[in-house]
MIDREN-965537 format. One record per residue: x, y, z of N, C-alpha, C, O in turn. Coordinates in steps of 0.2 Angstrom, whole numbers, plus 5000, padded with zeros to 4 digits. Layout:
% residues N
XYZXYZXYZXYZ ...
END
This chain:
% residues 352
489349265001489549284994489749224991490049174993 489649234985489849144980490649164980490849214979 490949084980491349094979491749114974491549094968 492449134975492649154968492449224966492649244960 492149264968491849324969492549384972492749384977 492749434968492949494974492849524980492449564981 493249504983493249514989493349594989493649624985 493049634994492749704997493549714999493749665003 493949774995494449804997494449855004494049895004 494749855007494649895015495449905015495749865014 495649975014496250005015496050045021495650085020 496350035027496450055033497150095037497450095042 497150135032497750195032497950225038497550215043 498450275039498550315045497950375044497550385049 498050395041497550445038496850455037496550495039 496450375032496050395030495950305027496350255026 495350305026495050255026495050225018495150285016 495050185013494950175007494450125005494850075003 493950105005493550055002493450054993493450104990 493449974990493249984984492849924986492749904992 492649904979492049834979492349844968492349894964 492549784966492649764960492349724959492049684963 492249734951491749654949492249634944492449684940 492549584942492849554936492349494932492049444935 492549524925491949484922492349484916492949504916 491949444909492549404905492649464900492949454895 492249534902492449584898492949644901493149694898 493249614907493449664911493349654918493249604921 493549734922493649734927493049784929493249834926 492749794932491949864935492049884940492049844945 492149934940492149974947491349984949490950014946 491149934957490449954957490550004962490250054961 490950014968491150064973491850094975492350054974 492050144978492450174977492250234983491850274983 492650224989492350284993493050315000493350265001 493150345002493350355004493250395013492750425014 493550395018493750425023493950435027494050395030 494150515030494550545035494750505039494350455039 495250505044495250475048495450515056496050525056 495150545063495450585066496150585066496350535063 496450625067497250625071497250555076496850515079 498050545075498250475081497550415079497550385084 497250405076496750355076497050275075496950225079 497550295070497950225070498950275070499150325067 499250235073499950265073500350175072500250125074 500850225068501350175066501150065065501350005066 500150125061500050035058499550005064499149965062 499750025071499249995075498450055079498350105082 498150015077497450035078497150085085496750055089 497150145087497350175093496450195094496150215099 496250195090495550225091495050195091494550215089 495150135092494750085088493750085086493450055081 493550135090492850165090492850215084492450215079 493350255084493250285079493550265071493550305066 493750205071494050165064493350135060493150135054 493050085067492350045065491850095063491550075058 491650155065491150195065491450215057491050205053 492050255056492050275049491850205043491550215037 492150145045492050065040491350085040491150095035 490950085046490150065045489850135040489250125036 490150195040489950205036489950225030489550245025 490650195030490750195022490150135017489850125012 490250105024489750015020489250075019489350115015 488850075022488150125025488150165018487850145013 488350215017488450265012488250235003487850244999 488850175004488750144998488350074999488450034995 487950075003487750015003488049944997487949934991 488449925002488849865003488449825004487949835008 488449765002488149705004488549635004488249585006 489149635002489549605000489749585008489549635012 490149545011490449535017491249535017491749565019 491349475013492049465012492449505011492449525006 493149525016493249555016494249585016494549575021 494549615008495349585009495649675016495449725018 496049625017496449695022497049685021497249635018 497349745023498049765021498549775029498249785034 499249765028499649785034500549785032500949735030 500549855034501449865031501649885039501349885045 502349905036502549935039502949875045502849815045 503449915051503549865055503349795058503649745059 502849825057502449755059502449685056502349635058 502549715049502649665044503649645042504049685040 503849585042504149555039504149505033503949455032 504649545027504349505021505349495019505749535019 505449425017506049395015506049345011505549305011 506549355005506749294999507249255004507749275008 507049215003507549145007507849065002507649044997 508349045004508348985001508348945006508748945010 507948885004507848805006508148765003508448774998 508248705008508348635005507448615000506848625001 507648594994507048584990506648524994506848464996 505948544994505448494998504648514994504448574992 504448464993503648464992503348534997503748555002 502648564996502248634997502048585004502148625009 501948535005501648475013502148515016502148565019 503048475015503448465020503748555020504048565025 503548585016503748665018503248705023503448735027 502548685021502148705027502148685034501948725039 502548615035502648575041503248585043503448545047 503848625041504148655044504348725043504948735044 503948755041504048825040504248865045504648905044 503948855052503948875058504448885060504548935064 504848825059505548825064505848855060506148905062 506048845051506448875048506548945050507048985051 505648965048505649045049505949095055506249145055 505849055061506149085064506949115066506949155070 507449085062507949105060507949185059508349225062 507449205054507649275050506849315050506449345046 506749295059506349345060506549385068506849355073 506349435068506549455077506149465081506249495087 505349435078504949435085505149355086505449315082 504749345091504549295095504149255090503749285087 504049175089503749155084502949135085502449135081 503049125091502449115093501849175093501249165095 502149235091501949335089501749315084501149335084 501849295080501849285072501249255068500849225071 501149265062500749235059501349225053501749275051 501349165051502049165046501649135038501249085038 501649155033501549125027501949115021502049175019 502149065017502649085011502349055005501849025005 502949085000502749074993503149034990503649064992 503348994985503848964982503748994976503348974972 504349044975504349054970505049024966505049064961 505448994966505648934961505948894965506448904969 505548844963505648754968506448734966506748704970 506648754960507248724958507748794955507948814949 508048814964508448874961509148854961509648894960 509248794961510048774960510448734967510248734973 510848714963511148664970510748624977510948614983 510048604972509548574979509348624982509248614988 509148684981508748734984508248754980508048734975 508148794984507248844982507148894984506948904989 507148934980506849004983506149014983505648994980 506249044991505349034993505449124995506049154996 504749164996504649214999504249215006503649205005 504549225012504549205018503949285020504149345018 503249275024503049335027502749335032502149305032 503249365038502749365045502549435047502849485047 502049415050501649495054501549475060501449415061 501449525065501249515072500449495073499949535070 500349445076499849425079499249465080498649445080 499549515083499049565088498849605081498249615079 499349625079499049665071498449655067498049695065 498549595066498049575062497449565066496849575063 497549545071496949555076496649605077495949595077 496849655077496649735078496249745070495749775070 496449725067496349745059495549685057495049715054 495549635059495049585058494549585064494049545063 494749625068494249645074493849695071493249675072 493949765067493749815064493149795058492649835057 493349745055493049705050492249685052491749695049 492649665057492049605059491549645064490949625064 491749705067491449745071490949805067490449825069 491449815060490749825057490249785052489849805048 490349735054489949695048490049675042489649665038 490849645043491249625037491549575039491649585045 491749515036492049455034492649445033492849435027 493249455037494049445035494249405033494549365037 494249375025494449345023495149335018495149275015 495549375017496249405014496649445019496549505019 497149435022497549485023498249495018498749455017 498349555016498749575012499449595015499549585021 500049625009500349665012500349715008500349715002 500449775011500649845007501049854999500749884994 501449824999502049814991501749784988501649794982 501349714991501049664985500349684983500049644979 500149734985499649774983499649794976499449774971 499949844977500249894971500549864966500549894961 500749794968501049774962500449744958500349744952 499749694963499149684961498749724954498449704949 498849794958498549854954498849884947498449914943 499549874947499949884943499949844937500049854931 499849794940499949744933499249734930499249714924 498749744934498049764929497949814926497449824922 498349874927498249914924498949934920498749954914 499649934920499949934915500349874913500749884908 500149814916500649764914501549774913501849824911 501649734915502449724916502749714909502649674904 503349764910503749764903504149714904504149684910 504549674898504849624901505549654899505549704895 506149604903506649634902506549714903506749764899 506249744910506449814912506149784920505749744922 506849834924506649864930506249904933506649954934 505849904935505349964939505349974946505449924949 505150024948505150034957504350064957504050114954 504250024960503150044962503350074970503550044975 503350124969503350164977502650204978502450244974 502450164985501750204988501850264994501850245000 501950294993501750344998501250375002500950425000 501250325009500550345011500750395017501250415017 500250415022500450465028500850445031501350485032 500950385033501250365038502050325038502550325042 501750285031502250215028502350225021501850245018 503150225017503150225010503150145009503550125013 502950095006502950045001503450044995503250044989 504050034996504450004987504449924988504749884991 504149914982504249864977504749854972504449894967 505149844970505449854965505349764960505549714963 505149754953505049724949505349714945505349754941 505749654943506049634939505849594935505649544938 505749614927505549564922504749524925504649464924 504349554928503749534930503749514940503349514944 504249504940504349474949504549514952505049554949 504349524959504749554964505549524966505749474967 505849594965506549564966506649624974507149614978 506249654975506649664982506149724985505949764981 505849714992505249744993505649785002506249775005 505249825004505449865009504949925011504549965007 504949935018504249965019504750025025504950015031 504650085021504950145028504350175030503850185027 504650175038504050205043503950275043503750305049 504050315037503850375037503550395029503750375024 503050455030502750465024502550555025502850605027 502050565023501650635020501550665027501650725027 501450625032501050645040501650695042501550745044 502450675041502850745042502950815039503350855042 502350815033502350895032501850905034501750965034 501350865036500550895037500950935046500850995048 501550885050501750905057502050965055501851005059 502550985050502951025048502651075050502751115055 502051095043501751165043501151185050501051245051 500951115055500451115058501151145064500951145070 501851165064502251155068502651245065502851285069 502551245060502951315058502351365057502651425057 501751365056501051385056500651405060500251445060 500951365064500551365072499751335069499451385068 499551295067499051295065498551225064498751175060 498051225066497551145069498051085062498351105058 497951005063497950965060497550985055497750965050 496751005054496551005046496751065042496951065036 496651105047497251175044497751145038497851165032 498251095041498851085039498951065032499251095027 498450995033498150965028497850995023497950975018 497551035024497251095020497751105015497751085010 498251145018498851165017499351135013499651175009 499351075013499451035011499451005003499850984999 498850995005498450954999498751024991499051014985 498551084994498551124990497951134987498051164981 497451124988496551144986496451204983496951244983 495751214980495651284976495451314984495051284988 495751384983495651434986496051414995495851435001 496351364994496751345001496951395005496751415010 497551435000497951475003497951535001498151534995 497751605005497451675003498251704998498451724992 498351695007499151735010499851705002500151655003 500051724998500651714996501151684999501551644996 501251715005501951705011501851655014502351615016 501151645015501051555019501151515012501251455014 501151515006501151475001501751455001501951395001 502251525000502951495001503151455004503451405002 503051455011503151455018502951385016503351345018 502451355015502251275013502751255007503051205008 502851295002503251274998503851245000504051194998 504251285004504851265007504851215010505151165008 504351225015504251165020504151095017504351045021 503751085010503551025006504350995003504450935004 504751035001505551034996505950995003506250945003 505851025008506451015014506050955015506550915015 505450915017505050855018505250825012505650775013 505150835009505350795001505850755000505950704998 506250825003507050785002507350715008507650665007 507050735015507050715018506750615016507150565015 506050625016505750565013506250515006506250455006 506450565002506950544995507650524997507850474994 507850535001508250515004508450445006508950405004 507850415013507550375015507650325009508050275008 507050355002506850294997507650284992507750234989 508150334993508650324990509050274994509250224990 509150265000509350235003509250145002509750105002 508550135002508350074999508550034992508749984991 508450084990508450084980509150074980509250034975 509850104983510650114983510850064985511250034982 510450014991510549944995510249894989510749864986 509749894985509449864982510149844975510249794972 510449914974510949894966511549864970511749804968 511849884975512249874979512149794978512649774974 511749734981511849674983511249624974510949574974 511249684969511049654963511549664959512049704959 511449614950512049634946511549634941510949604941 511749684936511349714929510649724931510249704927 510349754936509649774938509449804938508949814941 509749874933509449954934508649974931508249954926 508550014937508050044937507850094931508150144930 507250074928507250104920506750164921506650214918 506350134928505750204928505350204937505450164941 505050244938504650254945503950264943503750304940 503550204946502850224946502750254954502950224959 502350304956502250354962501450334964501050354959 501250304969500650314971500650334977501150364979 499850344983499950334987499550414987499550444982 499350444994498950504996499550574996499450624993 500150544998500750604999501050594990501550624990 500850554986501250544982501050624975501350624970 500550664978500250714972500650784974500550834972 501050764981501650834981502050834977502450784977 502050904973502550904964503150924968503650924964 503350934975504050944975504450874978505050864977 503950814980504050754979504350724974504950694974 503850724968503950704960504650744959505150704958 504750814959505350834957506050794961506550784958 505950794967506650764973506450704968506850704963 506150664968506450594966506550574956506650524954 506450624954506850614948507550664948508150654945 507450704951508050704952508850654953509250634950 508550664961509350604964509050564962509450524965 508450514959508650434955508750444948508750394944 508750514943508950514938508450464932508450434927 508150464937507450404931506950434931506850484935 506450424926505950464926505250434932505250374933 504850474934504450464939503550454934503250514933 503450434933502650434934502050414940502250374944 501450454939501250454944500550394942500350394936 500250344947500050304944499350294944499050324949 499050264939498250284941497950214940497850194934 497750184946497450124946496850104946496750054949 496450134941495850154936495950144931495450144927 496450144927496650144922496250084918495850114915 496350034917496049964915495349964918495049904917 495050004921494549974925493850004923493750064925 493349974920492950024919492350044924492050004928 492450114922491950154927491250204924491150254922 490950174925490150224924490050274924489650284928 490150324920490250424922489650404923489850364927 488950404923488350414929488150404935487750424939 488950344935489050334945489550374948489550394954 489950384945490750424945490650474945490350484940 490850534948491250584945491850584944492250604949 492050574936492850574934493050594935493550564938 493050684936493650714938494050694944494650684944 493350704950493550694957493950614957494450624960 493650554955493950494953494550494952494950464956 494650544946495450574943496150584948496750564947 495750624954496250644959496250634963496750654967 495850564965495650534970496550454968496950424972 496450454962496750404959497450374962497550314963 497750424964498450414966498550374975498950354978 497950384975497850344984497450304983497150274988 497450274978496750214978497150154977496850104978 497850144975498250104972498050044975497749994972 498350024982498249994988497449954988497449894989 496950004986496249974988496049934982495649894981 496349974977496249924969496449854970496149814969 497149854972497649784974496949734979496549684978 497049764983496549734988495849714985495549654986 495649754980494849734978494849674972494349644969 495649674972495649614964495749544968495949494964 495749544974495849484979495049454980494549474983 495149394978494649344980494649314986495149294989 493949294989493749264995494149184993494749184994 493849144991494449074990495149074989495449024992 495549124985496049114981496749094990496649114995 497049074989497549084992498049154995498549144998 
END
């Protein structure tokens, strides 16, 4: 592919698969592809890859489906496995920070460095007293391995790997741009991993990735129902003609408030740490993405106890789409999980 080209987004989820393919041109941004899929149960757990046969086979056919010809290829990875830290340096030229990045990092990470793949950002060379704020990010070796294995075993090119938060913030700023002088929190809620990013004045001021998501109500109901994992999901989602029975409606209903709160908690937790070790930073609004982010008892728990208003995000929004290739509506609903795959598709094969 020439260079300088969009790189083929692959969001490789707990749940379910996400490809996009964008084009950026000097009138904008084109959705040429956009496709999605299931993923069995346990295929991938807690971010690492368990099924590896059945991961590549769904990748091939998503290419297959949309015929993909593109190779190049961004990937994504949160959760545990990843490590993301603002740090401060002794101020040094981008040479002498890469040529000892290694040892420094090692300080404020707690694998093993040689596990690692380590890379940073200087985000200001001259933060005072001879320092520098740099944003420090290691992930485990084997991870990316697994993830670039999949790629490549379908007939893809890995050339980006991402992370979950800076994702979203990729997608967010194409499509609603950053207020300035305001705080925001970009929360993804995927099956498995929630994503908070929190933005101040255009920049990440504090990023964090908990290890639980939607996949505990799909357990809940598949656990108070007695009933298969697609059942659950079913159930779940809340689809036309999903649930006959009113009592199992309930019975999901509870189940989503009591999960809700649960999860809300978690992200309260973060967000309480975040004002705590910040001064004049409040949070003015919540943008919600992610596949679990379309449960209304979700939206409700977290405007609630963060007393901020919540919108749900659509990263499509900026992006023009074809109604002869699309169907909008489906597009529409599909929107709140694409967030992650949007980020990834606005990534280029050369770019750093």
């Amino acid at each position: 592919m020439a260079s300088g080209k969009n790189a083929i987004g692959l969001d490789i989820g707990s749940s379910s698969i996400k490809i996009i393919q964008l084009k950026e041109t000097s009138r904008g941004v084109h959705l040429l592809n956009f496709d999605m899929a299931i993923l069995p149960p346990e295929a991938v757990v807690d971010g690492a890859i368990m099924n590896f046969t059945a991961v590549v086979e769904k990748v091939r056919e998503l290419i297959a489906v949309n015929r993909i010809r593109n190779k190049d290829t961004a990937l994504v990875i949160s959760g545990h496995n990843v490590i993301v830290k603002k740090i401060n340096l002794p101020e040094m030229t981008r040479e002498e920070l890469n040529e000892s990045i290694q040892w420094e990092a090692e300080q404020y990470i707690p694998f093993d460095i040689k596990d690692v793949e380590v890379d940073v950002e200087i985000l200001n060379p001259r933060a005072g007293q001879g320092q520098m704020e740099v944003l420090l990010v290691a992930a485990k070796k084997d991870i990316i391995n697994d993830y670039e294995s999949v790629a490549r075993e379908a007939g893809l090119r890995p050339v980006v790997m991402d992370v979950g938060c800076f994702t979203i913030q990729n997608a967010f700023e194409l499509n609603y741009g950053f207020p300035s002088n305001e705080v925001i929190a970009l929360i993804n809620v995927g099956a498995a991993v929630i994503n908070i990013n929190i933005v101040a004045n255009g920049v990440s001021a504090f990023t964090r990735d908990i290890n639980m998501g939607g996949q505990m109500l799909t357990e809940e109901i598949q656990k108070q129902l007695n009933v298969s994992y697609e059942e659950a999901e079913h159930y779940k989602t809340g689809g036309e003609g999903t649930i006959s029975s009113s009592s199992i409606y309930r019975e999901v209903q509870k189940l989503a408030e009591r999960v809700s709160e649960t999860l809300v908690t978690e992200i309260q937790r973060s967000i309480d740490f975040f004002a705590a070790t910040t001064i004049n930073l409040d949070i003015s609004k919540v943008y919600l993405s992610g596949g679990s982010a379309q449960i209304p008892a979700l939206i409700r728990s977290l405007e609630r106890r963060l007393a901020v208003p919540v919108e749900l995000v659509n990263p499509f929004k900026n992006i023009a789409v074809d109604p002869k290739k699309f169907d909008l509506d489906l597009l529409q609903r599909m929107a709140p999980m694409a967030a992650v795959a949007v980020g990834l598709g606005l990534r280029r094969a050369d770019e750093k």
